[in-house]
Each structure stands twice: as structure tokens, then as C-alpha cells.
C-alpha positions as CSV (number, residue, x, y, z in Angstrom):
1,X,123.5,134.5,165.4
2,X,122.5,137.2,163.0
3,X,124.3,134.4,160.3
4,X,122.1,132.0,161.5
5,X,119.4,134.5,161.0
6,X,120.0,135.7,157.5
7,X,120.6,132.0,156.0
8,X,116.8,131.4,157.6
9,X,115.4,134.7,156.0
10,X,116.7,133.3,152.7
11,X,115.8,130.1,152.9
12,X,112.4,131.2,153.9
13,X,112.6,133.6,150.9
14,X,113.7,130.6,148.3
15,X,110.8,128.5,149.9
16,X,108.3,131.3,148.9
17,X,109.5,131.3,145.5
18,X,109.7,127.8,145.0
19,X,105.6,127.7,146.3
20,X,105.0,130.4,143.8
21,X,106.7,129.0,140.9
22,X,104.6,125.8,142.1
23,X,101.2,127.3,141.9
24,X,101.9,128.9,138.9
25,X,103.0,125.6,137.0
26,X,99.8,124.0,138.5
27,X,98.0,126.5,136.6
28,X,99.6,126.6,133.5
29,X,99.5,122.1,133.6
30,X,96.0,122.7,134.2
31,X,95.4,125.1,131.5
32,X,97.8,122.7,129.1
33,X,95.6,119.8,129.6
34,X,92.4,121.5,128.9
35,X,94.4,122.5,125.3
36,X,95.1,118.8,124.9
37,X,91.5,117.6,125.7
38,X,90.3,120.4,123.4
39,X,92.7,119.5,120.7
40,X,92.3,115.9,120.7
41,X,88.1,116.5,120.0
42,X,89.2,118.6,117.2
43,X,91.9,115.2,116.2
44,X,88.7,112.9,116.5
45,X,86.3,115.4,114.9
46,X,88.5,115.5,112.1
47,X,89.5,112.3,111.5
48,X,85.3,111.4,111.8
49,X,85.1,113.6,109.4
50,X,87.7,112.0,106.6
51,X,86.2,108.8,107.2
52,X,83.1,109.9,106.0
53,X,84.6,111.7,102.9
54,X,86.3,108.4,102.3
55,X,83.1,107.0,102.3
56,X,81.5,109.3,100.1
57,X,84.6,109.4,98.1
58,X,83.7,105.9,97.3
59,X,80.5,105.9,96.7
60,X,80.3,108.6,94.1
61,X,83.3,106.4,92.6
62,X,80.5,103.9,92.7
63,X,77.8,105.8,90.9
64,X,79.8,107.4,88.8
65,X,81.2,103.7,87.5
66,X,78.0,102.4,86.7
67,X,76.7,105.7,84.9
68,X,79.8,106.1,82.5
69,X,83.1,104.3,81.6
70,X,83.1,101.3,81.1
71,X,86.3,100.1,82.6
72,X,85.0,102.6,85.9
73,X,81.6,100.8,85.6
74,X,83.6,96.7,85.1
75,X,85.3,98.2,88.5
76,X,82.2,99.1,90.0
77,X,80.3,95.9,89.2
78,X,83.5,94.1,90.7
79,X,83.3,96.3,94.1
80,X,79.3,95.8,94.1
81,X,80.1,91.4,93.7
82,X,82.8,91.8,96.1
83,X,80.3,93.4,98.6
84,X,77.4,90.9,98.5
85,X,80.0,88.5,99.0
86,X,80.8,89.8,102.1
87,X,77.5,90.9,102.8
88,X,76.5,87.0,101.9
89,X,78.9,85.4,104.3
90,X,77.9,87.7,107.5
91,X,74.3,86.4,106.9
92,X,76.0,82.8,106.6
93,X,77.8,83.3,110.2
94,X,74.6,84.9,111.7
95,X,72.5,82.3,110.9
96,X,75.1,79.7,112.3
């Protein structure tokens, strides 16, 4: 009986630990998500960010083509035609 007894106690013992070890992963998921959420605004903040400098990137590329060289500023004429273009056939599909 007192076996019987003892292999309870320490089952009861092991079930304890296994709840604690439980609630303290819960935590720590909980706590690792929050990280993740956190870290993922920081991804898309970031990445917001280089997309703007690409465009500004760009632009200045544009400016500074049509102010000086003239190989930058044959580029930046090119870029400018190749944009009305575009610009030209998204009027051409709206008005369709």
C-alpha cells in the first residue's frame, strides 16, 4: 500500500511540475509573440522607409540629370519619355 502510495505522491509531484513548466511556457509564447509583432512593425517601418529613399534616390538622379551631364541628363530625358508613356497609356485604359 505505502508503494502504491509513494508512486501517487510522485506522480502527483511530476503533474505539478509539468503545470508549472506549462504556465511558464505560456508566458514566455506570449511574451515571444509580442517580440514578433513588435519586430515585424519595425520590418515594415523599415522597409517603408527604403522605398521612399529609393524614390528619392531616383528623383535627385532625375534632377541632377537634367541640371548637369549630359549623358546623366540624355538618361533623364529617356526616364522622363519613358514615364509619359506610361503615364499616357493609363489615361488610354481609363478612358476605355
Amino acid at each position: 500500500m505505502k508503494a502504491i502510495e509513494a508512486k501517487i505522491k510522485n506522480l502527483e509531484q511530476l503533474i505539478n511540475h509539468l503545470i508549472s513548466d506549462y504556465v511558464v511556457l505560456q508566458k514566455e509564447n506570449a511574451q515571444l509573440k509580442a517580440e514578433v509583432l513588435k519586430l515585424e512593425g519595425q520590418l515594415n517601418s523599415g522597409e517603408e522607409k527604403i522605398q521612399n529613399l529609393g524614390a528619392e534616390v531616383e528623383r535627385l538622379r532625375l534632377a541632377r540629370g537634367l541640371a548637369g551631364d549630359p549623358e546623366e541628363a540624355k538618361a533623364a530625358k529617356a526616364k522622363l519619355g519613358s514615364l509619359m508613356r506610361e503615364i499616357d497609356r493609363c489615361i488610354a485604359l481609363l478612358n476605355e
